[in-house]
N, C-alpha and C positions, 0 to 999 in steps of 0.2 A: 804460346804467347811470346816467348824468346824470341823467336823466329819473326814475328809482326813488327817487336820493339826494333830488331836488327833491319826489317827492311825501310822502315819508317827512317830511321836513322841516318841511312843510306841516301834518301828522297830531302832529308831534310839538307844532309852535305853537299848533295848537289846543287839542289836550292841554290843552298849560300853562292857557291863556286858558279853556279851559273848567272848568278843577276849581280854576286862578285861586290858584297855589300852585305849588313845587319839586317837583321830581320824579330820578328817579335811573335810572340806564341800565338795571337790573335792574328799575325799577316800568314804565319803557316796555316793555321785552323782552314783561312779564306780558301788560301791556294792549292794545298794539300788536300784540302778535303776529307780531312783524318779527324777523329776524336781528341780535346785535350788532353785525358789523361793519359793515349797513347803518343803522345806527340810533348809530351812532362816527360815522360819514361824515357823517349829517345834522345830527347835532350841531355838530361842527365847519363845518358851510357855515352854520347858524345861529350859531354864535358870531363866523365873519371875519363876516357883514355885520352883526352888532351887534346883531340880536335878542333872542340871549339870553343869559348869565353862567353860566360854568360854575366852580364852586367845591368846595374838597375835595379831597381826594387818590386817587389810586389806590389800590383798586378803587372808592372809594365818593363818587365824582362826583356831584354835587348841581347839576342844571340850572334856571334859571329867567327867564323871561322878563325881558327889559332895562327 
């Protein structure tokens, strides 16, 4: 499962870096095409090493690179 949460994570950073802009658990779910709770998990392992800011409240979390 490590292994899924790190490549997700990876997809997600790119994301960001690629459209170069915020994004929200609900526009990755769309794009990504990944499970929410794998795509919670990856955000959280990019928020502890500092990658990226996660702002906003539940449900309407707003992510975006550091």
């Amino acid at each position: 499962m490590i292994t899924r949460i790190g490549i997700v994570a990876g997809e997600i950073w790119n994301y960001l870096d690629n459209h170069n802009r915020s994004a929200t658990i609900t526009e990755f779910e769309s794009d990504l095409q990944k499970p929410r709770d794998l795509i919670l998990m990856s955000v959280g392992w990019l928020a502890r090493e500092g990658h990226v800011v996660v702002d906003g409240d539940f449900p309407n979390y707003v992510i975006k690179l550091k």
